[in-house]
N, C-alpha and C positions, 0 to 999 in steps of 0.2 A: 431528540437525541443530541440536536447541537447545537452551541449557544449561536448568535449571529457573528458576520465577521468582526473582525477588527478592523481599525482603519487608520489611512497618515494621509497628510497634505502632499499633495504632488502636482505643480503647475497652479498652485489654487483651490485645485479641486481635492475634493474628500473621494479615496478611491479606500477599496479593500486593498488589504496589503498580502500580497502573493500568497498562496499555501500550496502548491503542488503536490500533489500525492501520487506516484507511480507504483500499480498495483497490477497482479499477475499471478500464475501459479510457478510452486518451484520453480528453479531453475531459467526461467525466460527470460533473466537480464534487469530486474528490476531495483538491484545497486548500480550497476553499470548505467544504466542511463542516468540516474538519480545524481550520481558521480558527473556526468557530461553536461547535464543541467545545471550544477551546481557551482562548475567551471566557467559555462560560455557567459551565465549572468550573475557569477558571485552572491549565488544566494546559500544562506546557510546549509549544509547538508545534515539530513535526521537520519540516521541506520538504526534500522532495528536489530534488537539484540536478540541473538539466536544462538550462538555455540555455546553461551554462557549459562544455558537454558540446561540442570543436570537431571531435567527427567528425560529431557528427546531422544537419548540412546535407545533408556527403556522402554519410550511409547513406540519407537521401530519394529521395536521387537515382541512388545505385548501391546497393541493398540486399546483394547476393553481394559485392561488393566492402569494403566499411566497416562490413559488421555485427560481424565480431571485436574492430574496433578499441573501436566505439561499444560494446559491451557490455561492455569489458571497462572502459573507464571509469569505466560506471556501476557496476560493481562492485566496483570498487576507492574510489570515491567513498562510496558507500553504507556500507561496510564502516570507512570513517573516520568517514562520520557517527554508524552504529551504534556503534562503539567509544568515543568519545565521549559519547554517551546514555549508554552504559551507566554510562561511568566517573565522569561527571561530577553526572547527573539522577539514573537509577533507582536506582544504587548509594545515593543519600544518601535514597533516602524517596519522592521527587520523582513522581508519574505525568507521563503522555507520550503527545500522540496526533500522531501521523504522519499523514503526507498519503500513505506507502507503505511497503510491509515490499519485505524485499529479497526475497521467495518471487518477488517478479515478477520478478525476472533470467532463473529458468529461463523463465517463459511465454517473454517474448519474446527468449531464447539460442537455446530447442527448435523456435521458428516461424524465426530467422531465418538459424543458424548452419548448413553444414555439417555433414555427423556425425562427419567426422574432427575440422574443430575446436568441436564440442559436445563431444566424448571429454573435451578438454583444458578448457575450460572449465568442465565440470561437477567436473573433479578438482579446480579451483583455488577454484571454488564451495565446497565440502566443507568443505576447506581452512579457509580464510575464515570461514565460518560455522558451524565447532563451535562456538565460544562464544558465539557472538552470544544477546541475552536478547532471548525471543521474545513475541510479543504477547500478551496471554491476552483481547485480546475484538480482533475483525474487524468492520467495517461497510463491507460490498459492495454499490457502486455499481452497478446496470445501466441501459441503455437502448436504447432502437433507435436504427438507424443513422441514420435522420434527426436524430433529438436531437443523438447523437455529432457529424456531420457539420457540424451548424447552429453549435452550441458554440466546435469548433475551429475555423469559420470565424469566429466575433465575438470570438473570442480576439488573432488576427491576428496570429500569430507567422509569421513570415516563413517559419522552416523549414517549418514545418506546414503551408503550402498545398501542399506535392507529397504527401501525404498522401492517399494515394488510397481508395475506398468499399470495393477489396474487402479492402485491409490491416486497415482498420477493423472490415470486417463479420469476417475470420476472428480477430484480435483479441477482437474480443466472443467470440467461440463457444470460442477457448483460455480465456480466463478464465473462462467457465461451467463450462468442465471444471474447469478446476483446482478451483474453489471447492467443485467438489463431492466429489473427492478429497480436497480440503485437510481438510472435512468429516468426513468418514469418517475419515480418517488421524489426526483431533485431535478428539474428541470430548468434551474437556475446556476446549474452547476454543470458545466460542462466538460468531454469527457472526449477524450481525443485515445480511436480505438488503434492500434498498432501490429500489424502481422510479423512473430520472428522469425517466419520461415522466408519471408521477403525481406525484411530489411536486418541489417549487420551492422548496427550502429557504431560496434563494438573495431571493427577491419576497416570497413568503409567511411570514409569521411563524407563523401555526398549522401551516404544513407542518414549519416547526424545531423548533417545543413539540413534534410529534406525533414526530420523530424523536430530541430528546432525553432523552424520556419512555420510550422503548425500550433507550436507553440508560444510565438511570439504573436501570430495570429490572433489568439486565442486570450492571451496576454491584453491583447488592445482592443479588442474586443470588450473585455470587461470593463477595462478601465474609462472605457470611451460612454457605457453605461451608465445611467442612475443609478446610487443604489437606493 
């Protein structure tokens, strides 16, 4: 699915050049950290584009009806922005932490699509993302659904109130799978899991240091690696 990393001279040595991907279900904070990461080590910021996205009202409101259209947006969206990072940031040296990798198209393609048309968007998926340069560290967001729910309510995005408890709650439980697949399946990629019922990286400044510091870990960790 994804080509190897990329690489730059640092101290001598040939390390991978940062890709952070911070990934979650609605609502859990994952601009907000993405934003605080991007801050403490001035690495470029990727947001993903989603208000711009003019079927999401409709897939709210008719999920069987506007899920092919709305996902395919996003994947065609995403895949511009990735191609872009690539070409423009990682390619020259640059690290990069994202507010999402494109792995979540399938979570919510496989929860929302059809299986005739998952067939076809999983091939165009494929497609798409042989070349894309892939993360090499992950920081997963979780929380309970009250969290979730309270969030995207103080958020106040107009689409997002038909946004119902149990989309959400099966939401959560797909990206627990995946993460834990994703795990297994990439054991070279490391994956720093996060509770946001415990921490408030967002109020609390010791809750950022403590989730920084995991990250910086993790950081040296790699770089101190062959690759």
């Amino acid at each position: 699915m994804y080509t190897i990393d990329e690489f730059r001279l640092e101290g001598g040595l040939l390390v991978a050049v940062p890709f952070i991907t911070v990934e979650g279900p609605i609502g859990v904070g994952k601009t907000s950290l993405s934003k605080a990461i991007s801050n403490a080590y001035e690495y470029h910021l990727l947001k993903e584009i989603v208000d711009e996205n003019p079927f999401l009202g409709k897939f709210y409101e008719n999920i069987d009806e506007w899920s092919f259209q709305t996902e395919m947006f996003f994947l065609c969206n995403r895949y511009k922005q990735l191609s872009d990072i690539k070409k423009h940031i990682i390619e020259t040296g640059s690290p990069v932490v994202a507010d999402y990798h494109i792995f979540k198209n399938l979570i919510f393609a496989k929860r929302t699509l059809k299986a005739s048309e998952y067939e076809k968007y999983e091939a165009i998926y494929k497609i798409l993302t042989a070349d894309m340069p892939r993360p090499n560290m992950v920081v997963y967001l979780h929380a309970s659904l009250d969290t979730l729910m309270e969030r995207i309510a103080m958020r106040g995005r107009e689409f997002e109130k038909m946004i119902t408890r149990d989309y959400i709650e099966q939401l959560a439980a797909d990206y627990h799978e995946f993460i834990q697949h994703f795990e297994m399946m990439h054991p070279d990629i490391p994956v720093i899991q996060l509770n946001g019922d415990k921490l408030d990286f967002v109020k609390k400044p010791e809750d950022l240091a403590q989730v920084l510091k995991l990250v910086e870990e993790k950081l040296q960790q790699r770089s101190s690696q062959p690759e």
